[in-house]
C-alpha positions in Angstrom: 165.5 132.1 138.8 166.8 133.3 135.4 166.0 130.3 133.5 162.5 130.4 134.9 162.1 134.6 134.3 163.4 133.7 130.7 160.5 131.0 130.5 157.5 133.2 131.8 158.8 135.9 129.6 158.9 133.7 126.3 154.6 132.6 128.0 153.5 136.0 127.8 155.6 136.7 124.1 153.4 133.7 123.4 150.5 135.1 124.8 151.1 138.8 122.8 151.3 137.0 119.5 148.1 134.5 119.8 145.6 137.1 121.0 142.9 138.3 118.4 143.0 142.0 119.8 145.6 144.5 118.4 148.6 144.6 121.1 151.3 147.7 120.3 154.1 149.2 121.9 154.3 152.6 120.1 157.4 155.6 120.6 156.9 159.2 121.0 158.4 159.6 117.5 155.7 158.8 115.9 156.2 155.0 114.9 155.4 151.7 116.1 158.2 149.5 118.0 155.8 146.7 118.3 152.7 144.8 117.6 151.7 141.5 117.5 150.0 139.8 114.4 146.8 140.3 114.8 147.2 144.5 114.5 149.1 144.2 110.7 146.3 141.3 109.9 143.5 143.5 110.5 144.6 146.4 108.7 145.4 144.0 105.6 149.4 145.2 106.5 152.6 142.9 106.5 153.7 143.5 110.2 157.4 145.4 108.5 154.8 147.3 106.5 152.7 148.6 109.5 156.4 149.2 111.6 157.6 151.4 108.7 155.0 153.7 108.5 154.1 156.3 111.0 150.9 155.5 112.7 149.5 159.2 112.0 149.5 157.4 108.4 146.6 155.5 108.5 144.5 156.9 111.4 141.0 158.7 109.7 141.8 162.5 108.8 138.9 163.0 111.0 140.2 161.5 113.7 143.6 162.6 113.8 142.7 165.6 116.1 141.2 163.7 118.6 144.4 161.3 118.3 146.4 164.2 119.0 144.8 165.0 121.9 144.9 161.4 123.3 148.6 161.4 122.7 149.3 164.8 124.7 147.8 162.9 127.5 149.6 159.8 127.3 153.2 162.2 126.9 151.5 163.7 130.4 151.4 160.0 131.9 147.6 159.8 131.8 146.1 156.5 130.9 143.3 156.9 128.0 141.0 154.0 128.0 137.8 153.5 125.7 139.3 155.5 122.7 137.6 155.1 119.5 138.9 156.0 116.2 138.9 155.0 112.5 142.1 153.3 111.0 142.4 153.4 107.3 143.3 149.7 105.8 145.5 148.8 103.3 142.8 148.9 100.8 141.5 151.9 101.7 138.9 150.6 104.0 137.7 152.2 107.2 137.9 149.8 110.8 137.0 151.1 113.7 139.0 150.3 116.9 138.6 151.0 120.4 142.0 151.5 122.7 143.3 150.9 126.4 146.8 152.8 126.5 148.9 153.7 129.0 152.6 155.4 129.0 156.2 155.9 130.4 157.2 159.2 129.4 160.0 158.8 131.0 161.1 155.8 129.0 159.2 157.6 125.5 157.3 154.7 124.9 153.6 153.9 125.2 151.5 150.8 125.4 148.4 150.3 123.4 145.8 147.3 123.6 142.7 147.4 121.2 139.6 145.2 119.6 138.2 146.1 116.4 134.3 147.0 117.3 133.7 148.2 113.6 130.2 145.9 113.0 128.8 147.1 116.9 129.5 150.4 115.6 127.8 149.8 111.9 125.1 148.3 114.0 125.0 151.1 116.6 124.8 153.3 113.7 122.3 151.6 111.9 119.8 150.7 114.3 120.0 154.5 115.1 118.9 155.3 111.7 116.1 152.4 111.7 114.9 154.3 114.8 114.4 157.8 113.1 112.9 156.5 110.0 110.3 154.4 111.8 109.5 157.1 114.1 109.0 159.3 111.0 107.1 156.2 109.6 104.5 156.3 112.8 104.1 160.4 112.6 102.5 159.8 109.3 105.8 161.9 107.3 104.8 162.2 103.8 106.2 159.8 101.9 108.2 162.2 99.8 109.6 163.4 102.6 110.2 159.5 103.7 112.1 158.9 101.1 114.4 161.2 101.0 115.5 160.8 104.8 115.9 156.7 103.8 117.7 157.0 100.4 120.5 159.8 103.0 119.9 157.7 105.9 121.3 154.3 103.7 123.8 156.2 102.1 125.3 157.1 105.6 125.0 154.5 107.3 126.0 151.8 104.7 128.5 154.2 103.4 127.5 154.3 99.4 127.8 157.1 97.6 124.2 157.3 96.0 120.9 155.7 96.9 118.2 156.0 94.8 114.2 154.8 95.8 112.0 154.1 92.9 108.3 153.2 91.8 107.4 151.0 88.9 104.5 152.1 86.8 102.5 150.3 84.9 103.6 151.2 81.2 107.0 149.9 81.7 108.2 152.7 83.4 109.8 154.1 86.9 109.2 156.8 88.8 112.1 157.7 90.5 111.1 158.8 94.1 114.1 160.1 95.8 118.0 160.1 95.0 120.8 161.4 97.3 122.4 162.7 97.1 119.6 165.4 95.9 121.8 167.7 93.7 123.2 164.2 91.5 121.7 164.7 88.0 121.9 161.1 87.2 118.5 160.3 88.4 117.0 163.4 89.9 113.6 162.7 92.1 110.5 162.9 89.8 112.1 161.8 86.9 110.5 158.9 84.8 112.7 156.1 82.8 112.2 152.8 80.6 112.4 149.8 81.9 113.4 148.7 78.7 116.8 146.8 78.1 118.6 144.7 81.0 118.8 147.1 84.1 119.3 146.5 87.7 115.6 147.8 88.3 114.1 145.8 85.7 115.7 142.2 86.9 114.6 143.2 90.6 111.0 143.9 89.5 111.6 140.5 86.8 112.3 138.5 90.2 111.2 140.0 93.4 114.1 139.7 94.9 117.7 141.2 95.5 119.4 141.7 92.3 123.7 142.9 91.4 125.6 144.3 89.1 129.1 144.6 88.7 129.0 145.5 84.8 127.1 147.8 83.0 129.5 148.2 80.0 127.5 145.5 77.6 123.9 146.1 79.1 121.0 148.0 77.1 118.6 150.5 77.8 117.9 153.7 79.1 119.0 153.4 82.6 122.0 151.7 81.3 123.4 154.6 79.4 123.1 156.7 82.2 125.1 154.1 84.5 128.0 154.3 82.4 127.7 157.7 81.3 127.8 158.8 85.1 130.5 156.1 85.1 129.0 153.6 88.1 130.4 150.6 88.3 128.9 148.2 91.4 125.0 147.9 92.0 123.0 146.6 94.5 119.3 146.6 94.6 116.3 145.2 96.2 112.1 144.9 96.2 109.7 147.0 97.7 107.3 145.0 98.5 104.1 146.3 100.0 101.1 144.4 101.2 102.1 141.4 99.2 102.7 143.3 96.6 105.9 144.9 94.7 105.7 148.1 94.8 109.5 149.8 93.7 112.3 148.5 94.6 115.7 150.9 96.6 119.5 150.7 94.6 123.2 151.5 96.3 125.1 152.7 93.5 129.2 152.7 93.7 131.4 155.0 91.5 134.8 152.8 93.1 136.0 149.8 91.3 136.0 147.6 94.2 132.4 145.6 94.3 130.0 146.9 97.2 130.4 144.3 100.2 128.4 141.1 100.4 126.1 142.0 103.0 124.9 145.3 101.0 121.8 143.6 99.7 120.8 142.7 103.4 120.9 146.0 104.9 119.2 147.8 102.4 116.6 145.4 103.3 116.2 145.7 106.4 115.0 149.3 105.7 113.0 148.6 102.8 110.6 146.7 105.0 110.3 150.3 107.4 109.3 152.0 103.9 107.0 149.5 103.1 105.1 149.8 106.2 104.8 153.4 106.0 104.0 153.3 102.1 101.2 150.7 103.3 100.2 153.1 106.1 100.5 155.9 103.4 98.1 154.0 101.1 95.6 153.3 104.1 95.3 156.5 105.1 95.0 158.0 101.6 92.3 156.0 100.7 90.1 156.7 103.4 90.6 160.1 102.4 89.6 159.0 98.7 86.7 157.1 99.9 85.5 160.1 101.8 85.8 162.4 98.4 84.5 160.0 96.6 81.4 159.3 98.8 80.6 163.1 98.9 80.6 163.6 94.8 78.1 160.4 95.1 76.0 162.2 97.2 76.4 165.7 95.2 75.4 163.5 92.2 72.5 162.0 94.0 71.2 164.9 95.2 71.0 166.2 91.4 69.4 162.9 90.8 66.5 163.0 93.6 65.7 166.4 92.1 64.9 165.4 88.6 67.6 167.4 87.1 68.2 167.1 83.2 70.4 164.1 82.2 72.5 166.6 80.3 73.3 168.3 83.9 73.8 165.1 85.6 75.7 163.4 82.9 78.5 167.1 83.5 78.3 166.7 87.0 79.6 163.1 87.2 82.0 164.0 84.4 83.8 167.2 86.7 83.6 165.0 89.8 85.2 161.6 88.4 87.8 164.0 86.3 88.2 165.6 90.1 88.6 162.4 92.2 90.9 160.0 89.8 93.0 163.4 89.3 93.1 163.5 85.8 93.1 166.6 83.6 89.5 165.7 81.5 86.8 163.4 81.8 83.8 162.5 78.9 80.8 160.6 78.9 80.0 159.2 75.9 76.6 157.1 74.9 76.6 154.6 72.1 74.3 154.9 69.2 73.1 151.7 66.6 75.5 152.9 63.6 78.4 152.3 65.7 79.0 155.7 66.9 80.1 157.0 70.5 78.6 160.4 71.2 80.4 162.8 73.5 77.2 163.9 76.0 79.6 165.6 78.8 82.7 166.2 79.2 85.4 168.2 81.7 88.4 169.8 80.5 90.8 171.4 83.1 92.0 174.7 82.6 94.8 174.5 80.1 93.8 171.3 78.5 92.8 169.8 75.8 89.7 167.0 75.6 87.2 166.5 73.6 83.2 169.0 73.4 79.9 167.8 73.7 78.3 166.7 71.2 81.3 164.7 69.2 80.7 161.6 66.8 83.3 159.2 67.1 83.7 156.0 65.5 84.6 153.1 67.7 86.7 151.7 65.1 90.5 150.7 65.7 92.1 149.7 69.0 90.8 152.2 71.7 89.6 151.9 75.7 85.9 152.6 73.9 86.3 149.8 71.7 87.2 148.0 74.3 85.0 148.8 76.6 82.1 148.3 74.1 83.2 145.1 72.6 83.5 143.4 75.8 79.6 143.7 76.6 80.0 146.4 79.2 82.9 145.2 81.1 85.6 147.8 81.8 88.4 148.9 78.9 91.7 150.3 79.9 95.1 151.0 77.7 98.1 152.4 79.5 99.5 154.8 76.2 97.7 155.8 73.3 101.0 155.2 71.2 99.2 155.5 67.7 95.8 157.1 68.1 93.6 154.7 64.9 90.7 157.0 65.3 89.1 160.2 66.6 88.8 158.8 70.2 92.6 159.8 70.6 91.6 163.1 68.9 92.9 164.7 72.4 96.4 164.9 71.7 99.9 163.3 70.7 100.5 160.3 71.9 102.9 162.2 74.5 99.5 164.0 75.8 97.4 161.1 76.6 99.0 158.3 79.1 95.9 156.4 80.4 92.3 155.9 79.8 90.2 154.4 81.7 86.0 154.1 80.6 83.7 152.7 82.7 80.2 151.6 81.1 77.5 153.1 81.9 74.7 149.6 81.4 71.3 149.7 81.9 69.9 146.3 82.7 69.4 144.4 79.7 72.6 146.6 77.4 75.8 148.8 77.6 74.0 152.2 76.6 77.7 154.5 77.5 80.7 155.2 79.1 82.3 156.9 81.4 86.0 158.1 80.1 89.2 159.7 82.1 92.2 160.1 81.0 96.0 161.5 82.2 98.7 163.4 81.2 101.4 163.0 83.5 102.1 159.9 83.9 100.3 156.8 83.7 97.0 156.1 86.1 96.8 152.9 87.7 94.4 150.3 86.2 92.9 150.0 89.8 91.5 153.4 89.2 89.2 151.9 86.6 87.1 150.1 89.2 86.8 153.9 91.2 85.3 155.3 87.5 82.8 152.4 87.3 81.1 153.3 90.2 78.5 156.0 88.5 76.6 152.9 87.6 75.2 152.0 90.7 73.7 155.0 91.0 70.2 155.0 89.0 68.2 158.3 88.4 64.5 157.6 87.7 62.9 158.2 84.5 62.0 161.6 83.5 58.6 162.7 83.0 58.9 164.8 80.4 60.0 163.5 77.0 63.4 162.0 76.6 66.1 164.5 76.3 68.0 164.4 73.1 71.6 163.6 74.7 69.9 160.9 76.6 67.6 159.4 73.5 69.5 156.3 73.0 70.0 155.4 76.7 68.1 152.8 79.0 65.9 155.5 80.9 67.6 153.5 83.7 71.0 155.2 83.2 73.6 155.0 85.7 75.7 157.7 87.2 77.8 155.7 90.4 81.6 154.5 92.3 82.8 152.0 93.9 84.8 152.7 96.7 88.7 153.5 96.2 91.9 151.6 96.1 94.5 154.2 96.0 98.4 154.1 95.0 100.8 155.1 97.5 100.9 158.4 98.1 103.9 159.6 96.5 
């Protein structure tokens, strides 16, 4: 009977070191008297290591008063099954494990059996987040607000210290959109930055697709300088991509030296693609609400039309209602004359700006969106920055002031005759907005009876004054 009680116990000594789950027998004192391999293994400990420390040592500070409290149960000869808590690793990484103990006061010791569930409860965790921002997503949240909740919900849930969401622009910049956390001054929400130089943003816009960076110490640019300077050291970041289109692109920065894990790429991911449908749902429902502005300045300008009202008051009208629905701060209308001139025959200025008066010569000399724009037969002229104004069509400002332009001609049916002109202060306007201020020109006001008016005396009396449905940006 001995020598087989000596054999079964030496089959379940076998059976306490092969198991995968953490098997301990633990003392009253504080410290472990036992485990098998797999406990020291999982917490990156030798198993002498792990038997020399007391096991208050690397249980979560967090934790360690709901350990107490399963303790003082187990010293009362309770059982505590299903216990969760966090266990700190050798390299300072979190696990999660989830314990069946049981005790024998009377002999001081206590008998622990755990698995490690740390990825269900990452995934628990995680698909909890997914839920609240797609159910923020379907209320129609404004994306502001959208980002935000993702860039804290990521940084939770992933565990990264800051998240950042930004949109490229089309002058080589980004805007950023939201950063947590909020207060960090590194790349506060609203701020705009080059895209210049070799930067995490600018390789994940460069490639559509996920994008690291575990050195920023020899890299260039303006987004660079700020990495080191706020002294980040592991980057992650991936596209935005919206209808087929990239639209920004979400970063995980690290201050530790360790490199983020592998999978960091993956799970930002799978939260980009909620943004995206809500920035898509975003866009959708903002331009219907363009196309409805838009349609009833047509019809304000069509009304002024039916009624025969002086170019010269039609010509202001459309140039206060395309200032009012591209958003910029002044709109012109210019008309072209033989010597080569552009003539400023309306114009809005917003209160506080500055834009050019009716009445204005200008040549169309040098490289400008009129030049453009009359060069190319009619067709539309755009430039993102008017980085060295070569004429009196910058006249409007430093190059700081002016960011886009966007004319439109105005063509009667045979020639180009004018233009339509916007142009914005804060940032650039997107080149889609062009096609919104060429729509004055399928509007046609008849010709007058009376003799031509002198703003309108080199025009086709078939002048147009029209838009074109909208295609907005996200609404951010």
């Amino acid at each position: 009977m001995a020598a087989g009680s000596h054999s079964f116990d030496d089959e379940l000594v076998g059976l306490f070191e092969l198991s995968q789950d953490a098997f301990c027998i633990a003392g009253f004192d504080g410290y472990l008297k036992h485990a098998n391999p797999a406990f020291p293994r999982s917490l990156g400990y030798t198993l002498e290591q792990l038997l020399a420390l007391p096991f208050a040592e690397h249980i979560h500070p967090d934790d360690r008063e709901s350990v107490e409290a399963a303790l003082s149960e187990l010293a009362a000869g309770n059982p505590v099954v299903g216990f969760q808590c966090r266990h700190i690793c050798a390299d300072r990484s979190v696990r999660w494990f989830e314990w069946s103990t049981s005790s024998r006061p009377e002999a001081g010791v206590m008998y622990g059996a755990a698995r490690d569930v740390t990825e269900r409860h990452i995934a628990t965790k995680e698909l909890s987040a997914l839920r609240h921002v797609a159910t923020l997503a379907a209320e129609g949240v404004v994306p502001t607000d959208l980002f935000a909740v993702v860039a804290e919900e990521v940084a939770r849930v992933v565990d990264i210290p800051i998240v950042t969401v930004v949109r490229y622009e089309l002058d080589n910049r980004l805007t950023v959109c939201a950063t947590f956390p909020k207060e960090l001054k590194l790349f506060p929400a609203g701020s705009r930055l080059s895209l210049d130089g070799t930067t995490l943003s600018t390789l994940v816009r460069d490639r559509s697709a996920a994008v690291r960076i575990e050195d920023y110490s020899q890299l260039d640019g303006e987004i660079a300088a700020a990495v080191r300077g706020a002294g980040a050291r592991s980057t992650v970041g991936v596209p935005i991509v919206v209808a087929g289109r990239l639209w920004g692109s979400m970063a995980a920065w690290s201050l530790a030296p360790e490199p983020l894990p592998d999978d960091t790429a993956a799970r930002l991911a799978r939260f980009t693609e909620l943004l995206a449908t809500a920035i898509a749902n975003a866009e959708s429902h903002e331009a219907l609400a363009r196309l409805a502005e838009q349609q009833t300045a047509l019809r304000r300008i069509a009304t002024l039309v039916a009624r025969s009202t002086p170019p010269s008051e039609v010509f202001a009208a459309v140039a206060e209602e395309m200032a009012r629905c591209l958003g910029t701060t002044d709109a012109e209308v210019f008309r072209y004359d033989p010597d080569g001139a552009a003539v400023v025959v309306a114009a809005y200025i917003a209160p506080g700006a500055r834009g050019l008066t009716v009445g204005e010569r200008l040549t169309l000399e040098g490289d400008s969106a009129q030049r453009g724009c009359y060069a190319r037969a009619g067709r539309r002229g755009w430039i993102a920055t008017n980085t060295k104004p070569p004429t009196a069509l910058s006249r409007t400002g430093p190059a700081s002031w002016v960011r886009g332009r966007e004319p439109a001609p105005r063509s009667s049916s045979t020639r180009t005759c004018g233009e339509w002109r916007s142009s914005a202060r804060r940032g650039p306007s997107r080149c889609h907005r062009t096609s919104k201020a060429a729509s004055p020109n399928s509007l046609i006001w008849s010709p007058p009876r009376s003799p031509t008016p002198p703003l309108a005396k080199n025009c086709s009396p078939h002048a147009l004054v029209s838009s074109r449905p909208p295609m907005m940006r996200a609404a951010v």
